[in-house]
C-alpha beads as a LAMMPS data file, in Angstrom:
LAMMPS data file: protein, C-alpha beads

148 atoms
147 bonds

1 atom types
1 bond types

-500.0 500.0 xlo xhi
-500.0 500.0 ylo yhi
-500.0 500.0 zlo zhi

Masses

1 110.0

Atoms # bond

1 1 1 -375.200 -224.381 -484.765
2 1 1 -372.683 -221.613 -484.209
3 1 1 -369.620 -222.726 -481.543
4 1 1 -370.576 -220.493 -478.245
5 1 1 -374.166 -222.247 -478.589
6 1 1 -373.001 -225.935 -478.372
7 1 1 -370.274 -224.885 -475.277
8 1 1 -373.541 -224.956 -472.979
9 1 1 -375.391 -227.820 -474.266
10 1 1 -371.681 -229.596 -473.975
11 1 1 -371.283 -228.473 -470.398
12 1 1 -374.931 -229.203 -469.094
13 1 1 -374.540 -232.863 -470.596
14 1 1 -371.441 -233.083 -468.552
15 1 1 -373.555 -231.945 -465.545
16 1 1 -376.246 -234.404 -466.421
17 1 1 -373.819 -237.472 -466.816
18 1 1 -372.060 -236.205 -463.353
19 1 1 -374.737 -235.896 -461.403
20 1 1 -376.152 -239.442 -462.460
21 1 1 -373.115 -241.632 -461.604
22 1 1 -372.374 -239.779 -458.441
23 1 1 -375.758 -240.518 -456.926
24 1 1 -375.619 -243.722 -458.432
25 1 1 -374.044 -246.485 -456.067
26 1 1 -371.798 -249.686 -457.430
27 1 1 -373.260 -252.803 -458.662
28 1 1 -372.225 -255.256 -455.671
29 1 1 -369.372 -257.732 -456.391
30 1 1 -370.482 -260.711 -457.679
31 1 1 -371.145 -263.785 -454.698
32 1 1 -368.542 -266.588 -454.724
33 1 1 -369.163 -269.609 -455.524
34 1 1 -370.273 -272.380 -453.083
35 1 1 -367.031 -273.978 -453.734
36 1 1 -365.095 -270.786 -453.098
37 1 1 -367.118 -270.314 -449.893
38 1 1 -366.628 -273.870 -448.438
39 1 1 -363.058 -272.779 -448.021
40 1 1 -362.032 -274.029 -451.765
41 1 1 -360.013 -277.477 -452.431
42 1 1 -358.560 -277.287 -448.520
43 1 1 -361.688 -276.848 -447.005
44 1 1 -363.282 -279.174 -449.000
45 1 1 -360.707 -281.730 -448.693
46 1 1 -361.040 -281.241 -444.975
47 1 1 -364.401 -281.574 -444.714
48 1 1 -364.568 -284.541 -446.694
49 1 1 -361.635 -286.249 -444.545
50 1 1 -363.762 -284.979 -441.818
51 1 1 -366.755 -286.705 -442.703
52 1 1 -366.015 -290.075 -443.764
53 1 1 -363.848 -290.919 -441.454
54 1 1 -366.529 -290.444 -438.873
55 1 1 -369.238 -292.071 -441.091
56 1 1 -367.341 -295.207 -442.398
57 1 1 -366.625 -296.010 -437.773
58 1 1 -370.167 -295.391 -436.983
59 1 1 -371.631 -298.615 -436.305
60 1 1 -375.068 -297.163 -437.744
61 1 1 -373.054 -296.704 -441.044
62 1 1 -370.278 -298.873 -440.725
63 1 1 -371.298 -301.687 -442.560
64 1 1 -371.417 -300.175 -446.095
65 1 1 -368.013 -299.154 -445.868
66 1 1 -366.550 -302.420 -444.790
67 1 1 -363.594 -303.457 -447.903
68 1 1 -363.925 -299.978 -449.472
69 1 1 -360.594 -298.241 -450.197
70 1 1 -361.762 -295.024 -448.283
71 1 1 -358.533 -292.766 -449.607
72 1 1 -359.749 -293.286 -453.029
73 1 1 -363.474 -292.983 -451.910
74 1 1 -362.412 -289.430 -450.043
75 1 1 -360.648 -288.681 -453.319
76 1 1 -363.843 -288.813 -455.334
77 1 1 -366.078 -287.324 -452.940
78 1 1 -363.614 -284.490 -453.290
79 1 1 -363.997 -284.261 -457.048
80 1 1 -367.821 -284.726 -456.839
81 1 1 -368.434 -281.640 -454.168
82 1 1 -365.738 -280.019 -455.948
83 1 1 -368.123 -280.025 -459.244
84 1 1 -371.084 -279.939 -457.499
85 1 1 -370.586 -276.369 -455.357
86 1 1 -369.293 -274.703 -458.653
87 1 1 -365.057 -275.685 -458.273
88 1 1 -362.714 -276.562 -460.920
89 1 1 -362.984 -279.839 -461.117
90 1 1 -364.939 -282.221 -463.099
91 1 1 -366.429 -285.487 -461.303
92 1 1 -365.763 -288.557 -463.600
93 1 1 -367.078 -290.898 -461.170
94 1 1 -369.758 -293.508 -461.350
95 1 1 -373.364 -291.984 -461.465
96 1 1 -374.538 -292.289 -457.502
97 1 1 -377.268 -294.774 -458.720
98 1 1 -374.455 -297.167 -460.267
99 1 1 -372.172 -296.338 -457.760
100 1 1 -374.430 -297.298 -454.882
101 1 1 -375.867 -299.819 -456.386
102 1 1 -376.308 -303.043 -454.651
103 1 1 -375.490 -301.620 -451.231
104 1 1 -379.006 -301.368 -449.859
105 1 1 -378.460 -298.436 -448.384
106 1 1 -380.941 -297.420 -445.991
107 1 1 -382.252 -293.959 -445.061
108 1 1 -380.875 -294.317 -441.337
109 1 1 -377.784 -294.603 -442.990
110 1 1 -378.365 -291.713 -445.406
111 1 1 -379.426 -289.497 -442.239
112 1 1 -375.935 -290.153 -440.451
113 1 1 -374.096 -289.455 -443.183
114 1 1 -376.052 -285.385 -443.605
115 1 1 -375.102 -285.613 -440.425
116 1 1 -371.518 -286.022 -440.139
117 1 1 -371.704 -283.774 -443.408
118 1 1 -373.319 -281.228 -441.105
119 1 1 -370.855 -281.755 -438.486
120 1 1 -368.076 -281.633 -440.687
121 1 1 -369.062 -278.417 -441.901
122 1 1 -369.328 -276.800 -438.408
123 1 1 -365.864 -277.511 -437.643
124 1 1 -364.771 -276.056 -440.603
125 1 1 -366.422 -272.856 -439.968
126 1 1 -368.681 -272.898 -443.065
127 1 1 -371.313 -270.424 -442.373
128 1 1 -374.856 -271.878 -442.015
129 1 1 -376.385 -270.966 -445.314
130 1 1 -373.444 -272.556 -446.935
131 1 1 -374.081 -275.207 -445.382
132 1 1 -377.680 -275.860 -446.095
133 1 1 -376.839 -274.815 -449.665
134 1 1 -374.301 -277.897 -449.907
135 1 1 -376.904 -280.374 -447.999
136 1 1 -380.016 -279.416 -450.423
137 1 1 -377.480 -280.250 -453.501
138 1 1 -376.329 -283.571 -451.446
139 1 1 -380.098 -284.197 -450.550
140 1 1 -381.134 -284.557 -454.243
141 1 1 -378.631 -287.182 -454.828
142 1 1 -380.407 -289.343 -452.061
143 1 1 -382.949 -290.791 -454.203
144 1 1 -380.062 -292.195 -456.421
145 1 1 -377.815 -293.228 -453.356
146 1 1 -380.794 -295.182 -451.820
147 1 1 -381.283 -296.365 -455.238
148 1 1 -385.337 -295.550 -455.370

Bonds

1 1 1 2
2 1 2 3
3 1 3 4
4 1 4 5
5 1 5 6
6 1 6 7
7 1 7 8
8 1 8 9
9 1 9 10
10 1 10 11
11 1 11 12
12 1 12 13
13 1 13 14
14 1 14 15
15 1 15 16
16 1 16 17
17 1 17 18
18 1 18 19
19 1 19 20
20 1 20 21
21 1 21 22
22 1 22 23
23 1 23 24
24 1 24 25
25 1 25 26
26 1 26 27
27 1 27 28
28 1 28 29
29 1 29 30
30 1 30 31
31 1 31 32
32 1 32 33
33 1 33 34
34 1 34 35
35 1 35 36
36 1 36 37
37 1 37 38
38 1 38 39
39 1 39 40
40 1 40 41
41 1 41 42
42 1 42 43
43 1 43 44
44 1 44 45
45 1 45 46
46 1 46 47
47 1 47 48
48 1 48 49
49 1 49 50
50 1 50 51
51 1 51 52
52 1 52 53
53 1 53 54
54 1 54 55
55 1 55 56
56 1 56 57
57 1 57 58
58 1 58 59
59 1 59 60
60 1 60 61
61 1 61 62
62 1 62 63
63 1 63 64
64 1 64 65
65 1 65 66
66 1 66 67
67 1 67 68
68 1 68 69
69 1 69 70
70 1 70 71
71 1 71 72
72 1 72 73
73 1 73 74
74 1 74 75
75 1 75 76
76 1 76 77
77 1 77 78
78 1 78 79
79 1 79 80
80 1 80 81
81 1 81 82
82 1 82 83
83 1 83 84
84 1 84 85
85 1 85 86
86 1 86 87
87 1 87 88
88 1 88 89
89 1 89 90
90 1 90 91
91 1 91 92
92 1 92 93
93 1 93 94
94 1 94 95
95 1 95 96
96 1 96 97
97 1 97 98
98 1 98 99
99 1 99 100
100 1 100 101
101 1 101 102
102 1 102 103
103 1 103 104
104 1 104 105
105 1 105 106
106 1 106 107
107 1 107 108
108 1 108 109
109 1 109 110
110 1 110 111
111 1 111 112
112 1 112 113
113 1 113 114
114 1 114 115
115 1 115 116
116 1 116 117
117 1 117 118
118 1 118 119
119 1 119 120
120 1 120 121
121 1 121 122
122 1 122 123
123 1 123 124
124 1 124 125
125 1 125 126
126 1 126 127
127 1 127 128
128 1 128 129
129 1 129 130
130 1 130 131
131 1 131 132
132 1 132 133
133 1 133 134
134 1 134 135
135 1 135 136
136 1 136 137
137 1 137 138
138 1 138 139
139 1 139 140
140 1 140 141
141 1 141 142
142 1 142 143
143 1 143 144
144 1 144 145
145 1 145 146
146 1 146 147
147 1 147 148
């Protein structure tokens, strides 16, 4: 093929390549992680605070949290949500099953923990299908919690 012929088929490949990626748009950034959009260890941290504080005074709840140490409880709820919504860290708790385990928890209870989970959540501004995303991961756990 002789020089002045392969200067056009250059230059309309150009074209062709141009004309592709400028209609083309960008691939979307890639969505956060849960963890990322629960406000990351802060928001978290605060939620969790939030949460069992209210939880471990309810008198519907009370009961199971009666001689638990709840800064080291807070500090492993931290770690598990952490793990669970995609964070950094790596829960090296108890399974819930063991965990729970003899505490014949009942659903009642289960239901106002989700929702002082749900509450917590709120205040923290976590948008609401954050927050159902973190409450169908929590939800699975329930069978283990309630120990059925």
């Amino acid at each position: 093929m002789k020089l002045h012929t392969c200067i056009p088929a250059a230059l309309l490949a150009l074209v062709a390549i141009a004309a592709t990626t400028a209609c083309s748009t960008p691939a979307p950034p890639p969505r956060p992680s849960l963890f990322v959009r629960l406000g990351g260890m802060a928001g978290v941290t605060a939620v969790v605070d939030d949460f069992v504080s209210k939880v471990s005074a309810d008198p519907r709840s009370k009961r199971t949290f009666e001689g638990v140490n709840l800064a080291r409880l807070k500090a492993s709820v931290v770690s598990h949500v952490c793990a669970l919504s995609g964070g950094p860290c790596k829960y090296e708790g108890d399974a819930m099953a063991m965990a729970h385990r003899g505490m014949a928890i009942t659903s009642e209870e289960l239901s106002v923990m989700g929702h002082y989970v749900d509450q917590a959540l709120q205040r923290q501004g976590v948008a609401r299908e954050d927050r159902e995303e973190l409450e169908r991961m929590l939800d699975k756990l329930g069978p283990e919690v309630l120990n059925k």
